[in-house]
C-alpha positions in Angstrom: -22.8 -85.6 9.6 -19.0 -85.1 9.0 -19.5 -85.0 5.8 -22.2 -82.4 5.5 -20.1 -80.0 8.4 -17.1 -80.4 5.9 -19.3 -79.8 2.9 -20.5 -76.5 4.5 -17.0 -75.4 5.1 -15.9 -75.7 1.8 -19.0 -73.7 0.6 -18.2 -71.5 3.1 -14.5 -71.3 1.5 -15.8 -71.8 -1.9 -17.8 -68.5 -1.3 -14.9 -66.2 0.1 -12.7 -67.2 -3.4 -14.8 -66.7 -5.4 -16.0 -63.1 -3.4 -12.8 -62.3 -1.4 -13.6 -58.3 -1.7 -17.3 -58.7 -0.3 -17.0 -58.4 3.3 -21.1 -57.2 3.7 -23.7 -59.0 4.6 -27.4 -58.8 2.8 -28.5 -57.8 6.0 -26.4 -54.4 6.0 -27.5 -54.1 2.2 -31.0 -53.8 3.1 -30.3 -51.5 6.2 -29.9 -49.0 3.5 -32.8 -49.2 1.8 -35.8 -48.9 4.4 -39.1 -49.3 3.7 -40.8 -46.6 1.5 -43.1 -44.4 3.4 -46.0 -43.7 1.1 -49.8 -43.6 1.6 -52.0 -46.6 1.6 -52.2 -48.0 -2.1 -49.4 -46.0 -3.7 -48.1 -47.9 -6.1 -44.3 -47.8 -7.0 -43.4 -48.4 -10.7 -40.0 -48.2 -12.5 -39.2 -48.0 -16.4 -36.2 -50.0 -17.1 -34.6 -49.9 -20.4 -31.4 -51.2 -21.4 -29.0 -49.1 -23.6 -29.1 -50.6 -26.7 -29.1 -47.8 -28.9 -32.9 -47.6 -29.6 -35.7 -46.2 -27.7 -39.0 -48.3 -28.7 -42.4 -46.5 -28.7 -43.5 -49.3 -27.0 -41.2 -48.6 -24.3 -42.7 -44.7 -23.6 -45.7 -46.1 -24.1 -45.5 -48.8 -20.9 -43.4 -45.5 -19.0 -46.5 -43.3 -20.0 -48.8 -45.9 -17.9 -46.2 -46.3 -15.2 -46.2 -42.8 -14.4 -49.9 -42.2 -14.5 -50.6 -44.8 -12.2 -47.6 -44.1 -9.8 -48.8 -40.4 -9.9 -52.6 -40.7 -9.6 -51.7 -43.0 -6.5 -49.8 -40.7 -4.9 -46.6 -43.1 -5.3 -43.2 -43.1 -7.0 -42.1 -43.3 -10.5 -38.6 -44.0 -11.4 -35.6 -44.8 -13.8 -33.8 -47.8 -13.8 -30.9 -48.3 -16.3 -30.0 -52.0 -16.8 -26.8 -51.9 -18.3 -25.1 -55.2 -17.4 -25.3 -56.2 -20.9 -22.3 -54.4 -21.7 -21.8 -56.5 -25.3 -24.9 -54.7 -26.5 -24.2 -51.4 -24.9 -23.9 -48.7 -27.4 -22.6 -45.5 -26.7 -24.6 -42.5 -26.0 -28.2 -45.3 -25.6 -28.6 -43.8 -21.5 -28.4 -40.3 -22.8 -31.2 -41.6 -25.4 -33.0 -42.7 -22.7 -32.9 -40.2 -20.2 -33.8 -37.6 -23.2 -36.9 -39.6 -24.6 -38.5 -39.9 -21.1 -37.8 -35.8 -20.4 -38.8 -34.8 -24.2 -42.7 -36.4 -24.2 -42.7 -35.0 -20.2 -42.6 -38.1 -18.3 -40.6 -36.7 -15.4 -39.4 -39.2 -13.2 -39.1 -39.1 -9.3 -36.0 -40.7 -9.1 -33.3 -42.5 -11.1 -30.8 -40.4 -13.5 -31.7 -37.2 -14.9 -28.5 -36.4 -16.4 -25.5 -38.4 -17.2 -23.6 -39.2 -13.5 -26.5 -37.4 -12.3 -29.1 -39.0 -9.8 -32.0 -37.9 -7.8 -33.5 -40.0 -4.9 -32.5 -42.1 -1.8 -32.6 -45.9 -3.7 -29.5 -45.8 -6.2 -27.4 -46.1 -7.2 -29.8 -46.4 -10.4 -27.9 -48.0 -12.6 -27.2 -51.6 -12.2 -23.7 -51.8 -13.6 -22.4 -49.3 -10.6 -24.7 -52.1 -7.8 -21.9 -55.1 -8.8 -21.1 -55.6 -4.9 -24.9 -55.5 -4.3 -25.9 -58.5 -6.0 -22.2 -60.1 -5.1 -23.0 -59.4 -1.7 -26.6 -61.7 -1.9 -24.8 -64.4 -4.3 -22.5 -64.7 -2.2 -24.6 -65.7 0.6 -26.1 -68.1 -1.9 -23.2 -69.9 -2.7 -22.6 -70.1 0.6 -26.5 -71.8 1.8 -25.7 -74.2 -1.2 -28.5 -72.4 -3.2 -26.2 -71.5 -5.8 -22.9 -72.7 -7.2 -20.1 -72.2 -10.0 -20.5 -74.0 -13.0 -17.2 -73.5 -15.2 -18.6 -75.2 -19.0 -16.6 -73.9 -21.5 -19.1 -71.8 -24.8 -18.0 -75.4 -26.8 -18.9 -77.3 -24.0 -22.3 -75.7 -23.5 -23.2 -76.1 -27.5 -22.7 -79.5 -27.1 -24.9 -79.7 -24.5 -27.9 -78.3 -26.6 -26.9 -79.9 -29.6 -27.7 -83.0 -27.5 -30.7 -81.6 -25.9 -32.0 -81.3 -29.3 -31.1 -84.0 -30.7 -32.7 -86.4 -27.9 -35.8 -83.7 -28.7 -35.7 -82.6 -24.9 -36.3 -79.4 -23.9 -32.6 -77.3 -24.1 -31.7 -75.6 -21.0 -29.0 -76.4 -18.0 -31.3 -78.8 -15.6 -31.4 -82.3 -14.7 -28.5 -84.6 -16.1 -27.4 -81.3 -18.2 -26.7 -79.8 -14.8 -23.1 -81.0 -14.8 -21.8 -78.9 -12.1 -25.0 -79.2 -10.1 -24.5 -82.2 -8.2 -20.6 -82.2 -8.2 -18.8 -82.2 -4.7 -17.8 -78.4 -3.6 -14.3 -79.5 -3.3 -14.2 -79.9 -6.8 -14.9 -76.3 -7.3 -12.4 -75.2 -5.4 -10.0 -77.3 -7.4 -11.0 -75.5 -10.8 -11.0 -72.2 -9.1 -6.9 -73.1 -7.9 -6.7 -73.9 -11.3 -7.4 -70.7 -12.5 -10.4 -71.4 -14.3 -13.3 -68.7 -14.3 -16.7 -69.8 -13.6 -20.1 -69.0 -14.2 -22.5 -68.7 -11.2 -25.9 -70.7 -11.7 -29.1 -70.8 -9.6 -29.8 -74.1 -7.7 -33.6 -74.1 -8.8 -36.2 -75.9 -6.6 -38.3 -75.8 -9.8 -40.2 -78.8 -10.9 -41.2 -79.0 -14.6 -44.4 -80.9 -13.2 -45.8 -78.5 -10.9 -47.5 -75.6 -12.0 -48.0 -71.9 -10.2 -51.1 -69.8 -10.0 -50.5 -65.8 -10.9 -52.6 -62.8 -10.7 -51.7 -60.9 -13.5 -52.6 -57.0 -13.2 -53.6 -56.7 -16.5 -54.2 -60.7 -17.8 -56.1 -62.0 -14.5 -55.1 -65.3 -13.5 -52.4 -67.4 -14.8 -51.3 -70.9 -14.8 -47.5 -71.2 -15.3 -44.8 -73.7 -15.2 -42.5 -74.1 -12.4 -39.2 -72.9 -13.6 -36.2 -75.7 -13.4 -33.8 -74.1 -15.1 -30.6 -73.7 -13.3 -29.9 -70.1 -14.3 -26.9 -68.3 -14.7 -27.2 -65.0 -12.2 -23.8 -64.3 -12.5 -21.8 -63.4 -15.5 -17.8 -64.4 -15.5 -17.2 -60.6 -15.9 -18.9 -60.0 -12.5 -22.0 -58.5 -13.3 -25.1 -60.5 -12.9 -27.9 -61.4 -15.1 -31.1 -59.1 -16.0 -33.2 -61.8 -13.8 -31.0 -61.8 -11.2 -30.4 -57.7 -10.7 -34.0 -56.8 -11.4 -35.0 -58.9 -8.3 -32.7 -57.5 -6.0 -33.2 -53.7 -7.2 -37.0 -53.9 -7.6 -37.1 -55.9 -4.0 -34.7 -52.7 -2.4 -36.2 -50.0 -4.4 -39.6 -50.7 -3.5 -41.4 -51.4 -6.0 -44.8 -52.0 -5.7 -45.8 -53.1 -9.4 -43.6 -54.4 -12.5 -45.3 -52.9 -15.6 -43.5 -54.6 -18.6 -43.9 -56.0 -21.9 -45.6 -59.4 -22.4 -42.8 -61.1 -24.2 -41.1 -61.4 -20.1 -44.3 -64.1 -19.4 -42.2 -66.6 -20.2 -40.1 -65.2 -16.8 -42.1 -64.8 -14.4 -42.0 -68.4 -12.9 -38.8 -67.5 -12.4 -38.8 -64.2 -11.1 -41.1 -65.0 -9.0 -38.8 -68.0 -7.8 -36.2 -65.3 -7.1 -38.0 -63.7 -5.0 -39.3 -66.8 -2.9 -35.5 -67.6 -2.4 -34.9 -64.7 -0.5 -38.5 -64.9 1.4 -39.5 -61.8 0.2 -43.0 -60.3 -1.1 -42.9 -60.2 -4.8 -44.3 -56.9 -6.6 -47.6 -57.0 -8.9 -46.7 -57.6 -12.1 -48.7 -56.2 -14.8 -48.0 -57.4 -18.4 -48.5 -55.4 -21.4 -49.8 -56.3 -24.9 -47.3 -55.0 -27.1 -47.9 -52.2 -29.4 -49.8 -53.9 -32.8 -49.1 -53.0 -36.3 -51.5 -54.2 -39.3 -50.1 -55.8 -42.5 -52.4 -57.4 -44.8 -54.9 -58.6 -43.0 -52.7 -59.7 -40.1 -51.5 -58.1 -37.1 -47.9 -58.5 -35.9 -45.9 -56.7 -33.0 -44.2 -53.7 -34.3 -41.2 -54.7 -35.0 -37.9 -52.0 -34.8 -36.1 -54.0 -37.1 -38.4 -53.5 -39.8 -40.9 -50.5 -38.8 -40.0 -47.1 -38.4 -42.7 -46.0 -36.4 -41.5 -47.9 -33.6 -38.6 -45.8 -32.9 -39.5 -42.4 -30.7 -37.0 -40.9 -33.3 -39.4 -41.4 -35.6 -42.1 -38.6 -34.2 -39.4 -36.2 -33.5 -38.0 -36.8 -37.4 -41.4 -36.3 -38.7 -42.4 -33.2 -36.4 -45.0 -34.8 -34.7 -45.8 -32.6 -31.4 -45.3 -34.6 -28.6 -48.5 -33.5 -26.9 -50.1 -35.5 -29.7 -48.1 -38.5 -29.4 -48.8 -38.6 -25.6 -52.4 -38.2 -26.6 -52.7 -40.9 -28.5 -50.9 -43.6 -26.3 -53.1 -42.1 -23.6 -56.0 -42.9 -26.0 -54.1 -47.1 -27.2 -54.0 -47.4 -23.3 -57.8 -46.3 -22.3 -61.1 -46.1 -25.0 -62.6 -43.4 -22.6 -59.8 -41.2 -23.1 -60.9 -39.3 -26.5 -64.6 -38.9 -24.5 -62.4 -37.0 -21.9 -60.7 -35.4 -24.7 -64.0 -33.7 -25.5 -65.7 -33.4 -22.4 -62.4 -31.6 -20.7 -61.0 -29.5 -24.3 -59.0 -27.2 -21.4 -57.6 -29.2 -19.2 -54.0 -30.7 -18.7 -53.3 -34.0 -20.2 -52.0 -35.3 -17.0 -55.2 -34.4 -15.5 -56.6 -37.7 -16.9 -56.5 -41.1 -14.9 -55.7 -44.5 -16.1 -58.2 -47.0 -15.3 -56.4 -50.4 -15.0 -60.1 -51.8 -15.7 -59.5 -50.2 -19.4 -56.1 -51.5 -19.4 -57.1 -55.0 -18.9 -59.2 -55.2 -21.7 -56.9 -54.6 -24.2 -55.7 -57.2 -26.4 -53.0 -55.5 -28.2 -52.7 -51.8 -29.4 -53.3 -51.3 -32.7 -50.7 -48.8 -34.5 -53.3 -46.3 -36.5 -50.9 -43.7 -38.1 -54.7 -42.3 -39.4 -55.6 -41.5 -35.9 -52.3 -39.9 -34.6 -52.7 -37.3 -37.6 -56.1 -37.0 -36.9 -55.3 -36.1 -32.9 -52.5 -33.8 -34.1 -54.5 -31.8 -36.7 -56.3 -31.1 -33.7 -54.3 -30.0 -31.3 -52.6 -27.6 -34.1 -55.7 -26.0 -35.3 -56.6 -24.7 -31.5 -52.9 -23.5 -31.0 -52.2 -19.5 -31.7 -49.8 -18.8 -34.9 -46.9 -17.5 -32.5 -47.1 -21.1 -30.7 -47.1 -22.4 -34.8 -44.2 -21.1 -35.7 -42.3 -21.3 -32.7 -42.4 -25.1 -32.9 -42.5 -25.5 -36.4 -39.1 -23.1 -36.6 -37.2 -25.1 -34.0 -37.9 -28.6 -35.6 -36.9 -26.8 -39.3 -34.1 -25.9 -37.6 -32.9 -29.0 -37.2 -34.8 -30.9 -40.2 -35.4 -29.2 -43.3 -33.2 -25.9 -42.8 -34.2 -24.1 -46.5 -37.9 -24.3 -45.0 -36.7 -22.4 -41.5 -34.4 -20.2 -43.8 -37.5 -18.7 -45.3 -40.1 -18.7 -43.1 -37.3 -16.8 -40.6 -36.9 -14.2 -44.0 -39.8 -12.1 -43.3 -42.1 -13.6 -39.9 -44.8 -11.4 -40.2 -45.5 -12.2 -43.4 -44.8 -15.8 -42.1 -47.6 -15.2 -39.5 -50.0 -14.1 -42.4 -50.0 -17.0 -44.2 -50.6 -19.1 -41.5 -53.3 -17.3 -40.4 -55.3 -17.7 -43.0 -58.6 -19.9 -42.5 -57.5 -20.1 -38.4 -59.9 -18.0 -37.0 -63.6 -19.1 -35.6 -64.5 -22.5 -34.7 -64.0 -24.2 -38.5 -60.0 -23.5 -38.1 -58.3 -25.3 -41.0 -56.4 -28.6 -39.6 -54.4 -29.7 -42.7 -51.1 -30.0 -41.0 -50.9 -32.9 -38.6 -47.0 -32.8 -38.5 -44.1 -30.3 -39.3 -43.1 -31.9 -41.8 -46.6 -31.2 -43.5 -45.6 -27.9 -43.7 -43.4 -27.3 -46.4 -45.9 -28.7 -48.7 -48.9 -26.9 -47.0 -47.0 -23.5 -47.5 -44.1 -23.6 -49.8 -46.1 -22.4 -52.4 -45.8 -18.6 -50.3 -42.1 -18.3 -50.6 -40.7 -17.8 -54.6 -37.1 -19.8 -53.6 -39.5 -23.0 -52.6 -42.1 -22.3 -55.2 -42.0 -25.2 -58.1 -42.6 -22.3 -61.0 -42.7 -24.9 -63.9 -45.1 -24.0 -66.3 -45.4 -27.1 -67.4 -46.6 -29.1 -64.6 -49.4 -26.3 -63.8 -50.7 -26.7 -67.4 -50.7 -30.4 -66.5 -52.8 -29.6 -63.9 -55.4 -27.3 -65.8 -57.7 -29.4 -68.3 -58.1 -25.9 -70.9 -57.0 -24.8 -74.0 -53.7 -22.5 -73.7 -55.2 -19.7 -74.9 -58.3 -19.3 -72.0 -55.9 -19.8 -69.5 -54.1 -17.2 -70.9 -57.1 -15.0 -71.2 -58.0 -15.5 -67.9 -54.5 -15.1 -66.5 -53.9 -11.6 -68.6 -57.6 -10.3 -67.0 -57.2 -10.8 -63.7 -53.3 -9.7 -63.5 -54.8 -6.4 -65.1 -57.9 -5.8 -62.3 -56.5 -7.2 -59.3 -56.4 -4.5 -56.9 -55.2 -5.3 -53.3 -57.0 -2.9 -51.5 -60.9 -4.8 -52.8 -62.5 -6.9 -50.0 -63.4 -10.2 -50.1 -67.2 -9.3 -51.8 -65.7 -7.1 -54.4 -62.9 -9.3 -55.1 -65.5 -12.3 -55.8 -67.7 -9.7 -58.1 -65.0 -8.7 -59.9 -63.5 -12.3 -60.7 -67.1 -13.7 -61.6 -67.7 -10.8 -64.1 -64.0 -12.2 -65.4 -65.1 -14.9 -66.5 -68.7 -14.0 -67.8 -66.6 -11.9 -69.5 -64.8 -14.7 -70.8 -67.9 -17.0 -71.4 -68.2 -19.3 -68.5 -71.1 -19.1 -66.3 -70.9 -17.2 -62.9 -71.8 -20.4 -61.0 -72.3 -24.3 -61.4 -75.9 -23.9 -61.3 -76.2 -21.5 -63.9 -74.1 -23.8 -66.0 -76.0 -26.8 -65.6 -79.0 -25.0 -66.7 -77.6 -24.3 -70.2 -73.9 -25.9 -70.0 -73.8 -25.6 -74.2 -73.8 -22.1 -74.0 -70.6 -21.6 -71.9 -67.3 -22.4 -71.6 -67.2 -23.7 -67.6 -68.5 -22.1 -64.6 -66.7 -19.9 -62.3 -65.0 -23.1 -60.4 -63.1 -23.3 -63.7 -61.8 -19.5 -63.4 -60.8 -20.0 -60.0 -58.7 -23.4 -60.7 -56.6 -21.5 -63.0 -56.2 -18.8 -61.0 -55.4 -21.0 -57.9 -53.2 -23.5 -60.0 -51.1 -20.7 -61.3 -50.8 -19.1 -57.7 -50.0 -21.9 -56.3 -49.3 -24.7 -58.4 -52.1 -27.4 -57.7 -55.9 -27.9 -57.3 -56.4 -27.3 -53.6 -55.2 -24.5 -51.7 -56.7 -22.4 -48.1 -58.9 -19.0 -49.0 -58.3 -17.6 -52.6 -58.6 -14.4 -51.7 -56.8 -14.7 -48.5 -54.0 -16.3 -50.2 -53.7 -13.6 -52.8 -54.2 -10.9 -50.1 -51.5 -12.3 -48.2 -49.0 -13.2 -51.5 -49.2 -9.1 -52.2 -49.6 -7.9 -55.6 -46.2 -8.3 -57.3 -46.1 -12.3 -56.4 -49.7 -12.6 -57.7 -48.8 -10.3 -60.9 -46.0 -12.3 -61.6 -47.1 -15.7 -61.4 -49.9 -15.0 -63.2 -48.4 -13.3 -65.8 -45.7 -16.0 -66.5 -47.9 -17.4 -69.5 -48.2 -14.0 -71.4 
């Protein structure tokens, strides 16, 4: 009995050297962070990155279902920055993040909105400024004995594994590894006098042996390993491990359900540990599928090491309207949201509900570039050609500033061209991203316009002396002021004039007797205009293009 009292006083001392500043209890920790009061089944979810530099799709896409849930529950979403990593801390990456979430509109309820700026009652919200928070709890852990310094030198620790591995064990500090485990508290305080910086490691109850049973939001029940590992939950530098902080934040904050990646399954045993040391009710935790990319015949996650489409800088670099993104991670998350889509063409995206039903049954979401564009085109072709060239200026602006340079030249007639083939119910949807649209309408403007004579005649299977022909009549009878009807009239009698038949059916009938059909006329026209094959309205491309550019381009061959 001597012995154990004496033990306990030197944990007791062992705890005050190693916290000397930390004069709080947990108790008056979690006086300031009372119990949330929301209604009945609202759920409480949190996106938290780290700043690393690089904000994954995959990341606004689990912060996309976060939000809708929280919202539609009537609860509480917030923002989280775990920086206690700080050797992969990059400069500027919280900025990154608080941007990304505010520029696809996922608003958050609390957590940092600005740089040193913070909404909400539960912060501070980044971990690196809550050190004397999780000091404050480890500290009362070193003290009970369920926790203790462990001072291995980086050498010392390789060997350790390079003996794990070689006695093919499984590597990891537990068991006879454990070398500080076990060792009498005195001795501690002895390397400590020393001088001698420590680590500080969980005591783990684990049992490799035993298993747990999870309900998984999204996976159902799981079977899981104990964990055994003796953790570190505090870092020499002060600051505590991811595993450690997010169970003390997400415990004070609140928070009802962790919605996260899949790759953390391997962590739950021992998250949920955590939270079972300190008697407290775990959240829900929900685990994600990670965003799918197909190669081959094989799907792999998307990787941002080697797939630029998993960065969100991506979208932004290729002028994809966030509305579409949001769209179609709305649509990865849920199959019944493109049936919404079309059953609700007015409402407000966030008028749609997540079903976690839906959510479940996904297996991985598959990356489809195809359907993204095909969502886009759509949204564009409904949007008025003020809203067109609003956006499509501002990200010019910033990408590609020749493009904004001339569409800025004259906007009206900017506005023309884009109008053409918007108008009814069959509106043209060839441009799925910005960046589309220097190829879509570059052909307008004579300082983006490739004139090369060369590649058009590459593009125009005819002798040079018909397209010539052709070129020289209708540069001499194209009169502005002709609508559409008269126009067509006047460019089929062209080319009867010029021996090819007035349509495909007439040349078909007697296809000896003529040179082509009209189709033929028109690609030569269109091909000069323009400078390849396809190409919105004819007429309404000429109409807009005004005489002298349509005079000169045609006449560039006589």
């Amino acid at each position: 009995m001597d012995r154990l009292i004496s033990d306990s006083d030197d944990r007791l001392k062992l705890a005050e050297l190693l916290f000397p500043d930390i004069q709080a209890s947990p108790a008056d920790i979690e006086a300031n962070y009372p119990s949330r009061q929301l209604p009945a089944g609202a759920m409480v979810t949190r996106i938290a990155p780290s700043p690393t530099g690089f904000m994954h799709i995959g990341g606004i896409y689990a912060a996309l279902i976060c939000q809708r849930l929280a919202h539609q529950s009537g609860g509480i979403f917030f923002l989280r920055i775990e920086d206690t990593d700080k050797k992969r801390e990059v400069d500027g990456a919280a900025e990154l993040i608080i941007n990304s979430l505010k520029q696809f509109g996922l608003n958050i309820d609390e957590g940092e909105v600005a740089i040193g700026q913070e909404i909400g009652d539960y912060g501070p919200y980044r971990q690196s400024q809550r050190q004397a928070i999780y000091q404050t709890f480890i500290k009362t852990l070193v003290a009970d004995g369920r926790a203790y310094p462990a001072f291995e030198t980086a050498e010392e620790l390789e060997a350790i594994n390079a003996q794990q591995t070689a006695a093919k064990i499984a590597p990891g500090y537990y068991g006879q590894s454990a070398a500080w485990r076990d060792r009498p508290t005195a001795e501690a305080l002895a390397a400590l006098e020393a001088g001698q910086t420590p680590v500080i490691r969980l005591r783990s109850t684990g049992d490799p042996q035993r298993t747990i049973i999870v309900q998984d939001l999204f996976k159902g029940r799981l079977v899981l390993p104990e964990s055994h590992q003796d953790i570190v939950i505090l870092k020499s530098n002060g600051l505590p491990t991811y595993h450690f902080a997010h169970a003390i934040d997400d415990h004070l904050m609140g928070t009802t359900h962790v919605i996260r990646g899949d790759e953390w399954l391997s962590s739950l045993s021992l998250h949920l540990q955590l939270f079972q040391l300190f008697g407290w009710t775990p959240p829900v935790f929900g685990h994600l599928a990670p965003i799918q990319k197909l190669v081959g015949q094989s799907r792999r996650k998307l990787s941002k090491r080697h797939d630029p489409e998993a960065s969100v800088a991506f979208y932004d670099q290729a002028g994809y309207p966030i509305e579409a993104v949001i769209m179609y991670l709305l649509n990865l998350a849920n199959a019944g949201f493109e049936q919404w889509l079309v059953d609700h063409p007015n409402d407000s995206l966030t008028d749609y509900s997540l079903s976690i039903d839906e959510l479940k049954k996904g297996a991985g979401a598959l990356l489809d570039m195809v359907k993204l564009a095909s969502f886009s085109k759509e949204l564009i072709s409904h949007w008025s050609v003020d809203e067109i060239i609003r956006r499509s200026l501002h990200w010019a602006e910033q990408y590609d500033s020749e493009l904004a340079k001339a569409m800025k030249m004259d906007l009206n007639y900017t506005s023309q061209l884009l109008n053409i083939d918007r108008q009814g119910d069959q509106a043209r949807k060839d441009i799925a991203k910005w960046s589309d649209l220097r190829s879509e309408i570059s052909f307008f403007f004579d300082d983006l316009f490739d004139n090369s004579l060369e590649l058009a005649l590459q593009q125009i299977d005819r002798p040079l002396a018909e397209i010539q022909a052709i070129a020289r009549a209708v540069a001499k009878q194209y009169d502005l002021a002709d609508d559409k009807d008269n126009w067509l009239n006047k460019m089929r009698a062209i080319g009867s004039s010029l021996g090819y038949a007035p349509d495909m059916k007439t040349f078909k009938q007697n296809p000896e007797q003529y040179r082509g059909n009209f189709g033929d006329v028109a690609k030569v026209i269109r091909v000069l205009l323009v400078g390849r094959n396809q190409s919105p309205d004819l007429f309404e491309v000429m109409r807009v293009m005004g005489r002298d550019r349509v005079i000169n381009r045609l006449t560039r061959l006589v």
